[in-house]
N, C-alpha and C positions, 0 to 999 in steps of 0.2 A: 394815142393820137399823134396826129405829126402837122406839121407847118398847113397842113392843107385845107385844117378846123380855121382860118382865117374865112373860111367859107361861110360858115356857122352863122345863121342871122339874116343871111342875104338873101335876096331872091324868092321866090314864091314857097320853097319848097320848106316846111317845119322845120325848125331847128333839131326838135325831138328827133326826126328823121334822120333831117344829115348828121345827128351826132350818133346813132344807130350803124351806119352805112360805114363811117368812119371806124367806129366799134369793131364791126364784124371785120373789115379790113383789115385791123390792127390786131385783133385775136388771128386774124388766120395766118399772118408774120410769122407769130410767135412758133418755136419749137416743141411747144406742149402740144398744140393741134397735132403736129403728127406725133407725136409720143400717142395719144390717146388713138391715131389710127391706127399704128402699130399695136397696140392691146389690144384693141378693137379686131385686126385680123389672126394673130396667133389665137382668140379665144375661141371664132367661126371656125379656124383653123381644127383647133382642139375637138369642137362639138360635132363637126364634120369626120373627123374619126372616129368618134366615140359612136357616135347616132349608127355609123357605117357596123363596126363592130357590133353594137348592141342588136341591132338586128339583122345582119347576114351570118354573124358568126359566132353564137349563143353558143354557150357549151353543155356537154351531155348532160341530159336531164333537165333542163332548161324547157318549158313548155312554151306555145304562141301564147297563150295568155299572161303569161308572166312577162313575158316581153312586153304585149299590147301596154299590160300595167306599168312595168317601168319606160315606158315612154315617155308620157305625159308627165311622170315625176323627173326624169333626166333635162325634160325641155324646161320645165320652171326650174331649177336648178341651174342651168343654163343662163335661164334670162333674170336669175339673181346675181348672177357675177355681172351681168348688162346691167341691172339696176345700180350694183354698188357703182362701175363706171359710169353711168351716168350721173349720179351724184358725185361721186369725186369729181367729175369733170364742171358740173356745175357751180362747187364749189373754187376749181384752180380757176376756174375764168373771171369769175365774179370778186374773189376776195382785192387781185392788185385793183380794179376797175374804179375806185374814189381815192383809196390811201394812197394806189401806187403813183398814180397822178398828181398827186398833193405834194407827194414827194419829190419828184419831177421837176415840176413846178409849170406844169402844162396846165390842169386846170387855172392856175392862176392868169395865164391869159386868157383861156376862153370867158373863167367867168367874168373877167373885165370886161368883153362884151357885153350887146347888149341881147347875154338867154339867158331865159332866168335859173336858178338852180334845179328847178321839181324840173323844166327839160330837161338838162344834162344826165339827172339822172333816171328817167324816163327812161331817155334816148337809149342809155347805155342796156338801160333793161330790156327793152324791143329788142338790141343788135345782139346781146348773149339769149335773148330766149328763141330768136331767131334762128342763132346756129343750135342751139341745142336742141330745138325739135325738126330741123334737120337731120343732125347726128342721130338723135334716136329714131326718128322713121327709116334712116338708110340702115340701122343698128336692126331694129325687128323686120326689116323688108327683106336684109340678108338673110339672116338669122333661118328665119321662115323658110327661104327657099333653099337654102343651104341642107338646110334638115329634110325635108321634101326630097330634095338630090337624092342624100347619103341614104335614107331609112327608108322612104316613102310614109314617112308619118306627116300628116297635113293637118299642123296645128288647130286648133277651133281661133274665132274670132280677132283675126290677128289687128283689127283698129283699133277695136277698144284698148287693147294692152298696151299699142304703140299710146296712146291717149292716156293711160296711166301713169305710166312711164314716164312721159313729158311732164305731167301734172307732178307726179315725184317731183322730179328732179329742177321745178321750176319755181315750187314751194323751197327748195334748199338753195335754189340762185336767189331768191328772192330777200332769204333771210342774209344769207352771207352778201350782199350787197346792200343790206341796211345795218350792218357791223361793220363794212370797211368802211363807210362815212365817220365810223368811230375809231377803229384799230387796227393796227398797223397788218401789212397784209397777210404775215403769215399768220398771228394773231387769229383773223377774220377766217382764211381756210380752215385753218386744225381745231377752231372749234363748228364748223360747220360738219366738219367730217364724223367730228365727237359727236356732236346733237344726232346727225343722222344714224349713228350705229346705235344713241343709247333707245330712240324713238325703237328703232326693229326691238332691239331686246324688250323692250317693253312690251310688242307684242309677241315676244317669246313668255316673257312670263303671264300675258293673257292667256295664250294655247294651253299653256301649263293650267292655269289656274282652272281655266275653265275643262279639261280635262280630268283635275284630280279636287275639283271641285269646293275650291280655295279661293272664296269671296274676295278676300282682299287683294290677291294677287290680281284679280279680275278687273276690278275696282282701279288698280293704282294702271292696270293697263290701260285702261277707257282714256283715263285723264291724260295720260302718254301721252297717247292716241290725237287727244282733241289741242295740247298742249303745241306739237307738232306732230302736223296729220301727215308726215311721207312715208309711215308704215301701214298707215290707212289705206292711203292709195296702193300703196304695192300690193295690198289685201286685194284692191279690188282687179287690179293687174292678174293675181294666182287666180283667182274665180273665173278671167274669159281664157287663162290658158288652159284650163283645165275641161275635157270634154264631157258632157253630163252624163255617162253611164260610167265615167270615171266616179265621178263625184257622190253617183248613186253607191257604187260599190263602197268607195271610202265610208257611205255611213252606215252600208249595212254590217259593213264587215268592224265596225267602231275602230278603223286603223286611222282615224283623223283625228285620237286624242293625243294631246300633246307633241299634235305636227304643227310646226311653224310654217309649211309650204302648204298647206293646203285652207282653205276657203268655203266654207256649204254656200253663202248667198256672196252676194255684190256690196260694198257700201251702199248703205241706205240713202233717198235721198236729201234727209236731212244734214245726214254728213258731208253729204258733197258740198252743199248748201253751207256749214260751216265752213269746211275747206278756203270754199270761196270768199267768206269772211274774213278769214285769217289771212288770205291773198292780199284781200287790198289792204288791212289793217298794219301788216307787217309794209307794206312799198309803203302807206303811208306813214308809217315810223320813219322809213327810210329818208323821205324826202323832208317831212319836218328834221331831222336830225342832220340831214346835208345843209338843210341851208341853215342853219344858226350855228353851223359852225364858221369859226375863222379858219380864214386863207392863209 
C-alpha cells in the first residue's frame, strides 16, 4: 500500500473495497506482474509452435488420427504448465500481502484507523482474486485462440476450465494468505507451492491406485483430495478440456489407467460443495488469525 490508504474509512465507499483497489494497484507496481507475463508469453509462445508442428508437419507414418489423439492430450498438458503458474502466482502475490506489510510497518497505520481487521483482509483477498481471475481468463482466452490459429484444433468447453482454473488457484491464494497472517513471507509462499505440488501427487497416486487396483493408494488420495481440493479442481479442469469421443476412446481402449491427465467424469457435486466449504473455512481461519495477532 502507499500513503494513499489514508483514504481508507472515508467516504461512502467500503473500506474492504478501497483496501482491494489499492491491493491490485500495488501488485501491479510490483516486477513479479511482469515476470509472470513474460512466462505467460514464452509458454503461448512454445504451444503455438508445438500445436503448429504437431499438426501441419507430422512425420512419416504418423496417421490423422493419431494426430486428432495427441491433441487434446498436448492442450491439457499445455494448460498444466497454466495451472502450475497460476498457482505459483497465487501463491507470490498473496504470501508478502499480511507479513510483508507487518513488516513495513504499513499495516500499522492502517489498522490504527478506524477498519476493522476481517476488512483489511477481505479487501486484500477481493484485489489478488481479482487479478487472478483476470490473469487466468486472458491465460485460457489466449491460450484457446492461439491453438485455433496454429492447429485448427478448437478446444471443447473453454468457461468451465477457465472457472476451474480460477477456483485452483483461489483455494491456494486463499490458504497462503491465511499463513502470512502467521509467517514470514517466504515461509508463507514455499509452503504453499509445497502443499500445491504434494495435493497433484496425491492425485497421481490416486490414478495409480485406482489403475493397478491398490485400495490404499486410493483411499489416502481421496483424503489428499478433500484435505486440499486444488487437485480436485484441476480434475475437473482435464474433464471440460477433454472432448468426449476423446474420453470415449481413452476408456475403451483402457489407456486411462494410471494417467494423471485424464478425467472419465467432472467433480461430483458434492465435492464442489465441499470445496466451497473449505473456502470459507480457510479465509475464516485467516481472518480470526489476523486479527488476534499483535501489531
Amino acid at each position: 500500500m502507499t500513503t494513499s490508504t489514508v483514504a481508507v474509512g472515508r467516504g461512502t465507499v467500503s473500506p474492504a473495497l478501497t483496501i482491494a483497489a489499492l491491493t491490485i494497484t500495488e501488485a501491479l507496481r510490483r516486477r513479479l506482474v511482469l515476470a509472470f507475463i513474460v512466462i505467460t508469453a514464452a509458454v503461448v509462445g512454445l504451444s503455438a509452435w508445438g500445436f503448429n508442428r504437431l499438426a501441419h508437419h507430422a512425420g512419416p507414418g504418423i496417421t490423422s488420427g493419431e494426430v486428432n489423439l495427441a491433441m487434446p492430450t498436448s492442450y491439457i498438458l499445455f494448460m498444466f504448465m497454466f495451472s502450475f503458474v497460476v498457482a505459483l502466482s497465487a501463491s507470490a502475490i498473496a504470501s508478502p500481502a499480511i507479513s510483508g506489510e507487518i513488516d513495513s510497518g504499513v499495516l500499522h497505520a492502517v489498522a490504527a484507523r478506524p477498519v476493522r481487521r476481517a476488512e483489511i483482509l477481505l479487501g486484500k483477498w477481493l484485489g489478488l482474486a481479482g487479478l487472478l481471475a483476470a490473469y487466468t481468463a486472458v491465460v485460457c482466452g489466449l491460450e484457446y485462440v492461439v491453438v485455433y490459429w496454429s492447429s485448427g484444433y478448437l478446444a471443447p468447453d473453454p468457461v468451465p476450465v477457465a472457472a476451474y482454473l480460477f477456483a485452483e488457484g483461489a483455494v491456494l491464494l486463499t490458504l497462503v494468505l491465511a499463513l502470512s497472517t502467521r509467517l514470514p513471507t517466504l515461509a508463507a509462499g514455499v509452503i504453499g507451492v509445497a502443499v500445491f505440488g504434494i495435493a497433484w501427487l496425491g492425485g497421481v497416486v490416486g490414478t495409480l491406485g485406482t489403475g493397478f487396483g491398490v485400495t490404499a493408494l486410493t483411499t489416502a488420495s481421496k483424503v489428499v483430495s478433500y484435505v486440499v481440493p486444488t487437485n480436485g479442481l484441476w480434475q475437473g479442469a482435464v474433464y471440460y478440456l477433454e472432448p468426449q469421443n476423446y474420453i470415449i476412446q481413452q476408456l475403451v481402449t483402457q489407456n486411462d489407467k494410471g494417467d494423471p491427465f485424464f478425467a472419465a467424469t467432472a467433480p461430483s457435486a458434492g465435492y464442489l460443495a465441499w470445496a466451497g466449504v473449505w473456502f470459507v473455512l480457510m479465509l475464516g481461519a485467516g481472518v480470526i488469525s489476523f486479527g488476534r495477532r499483535e501489531l
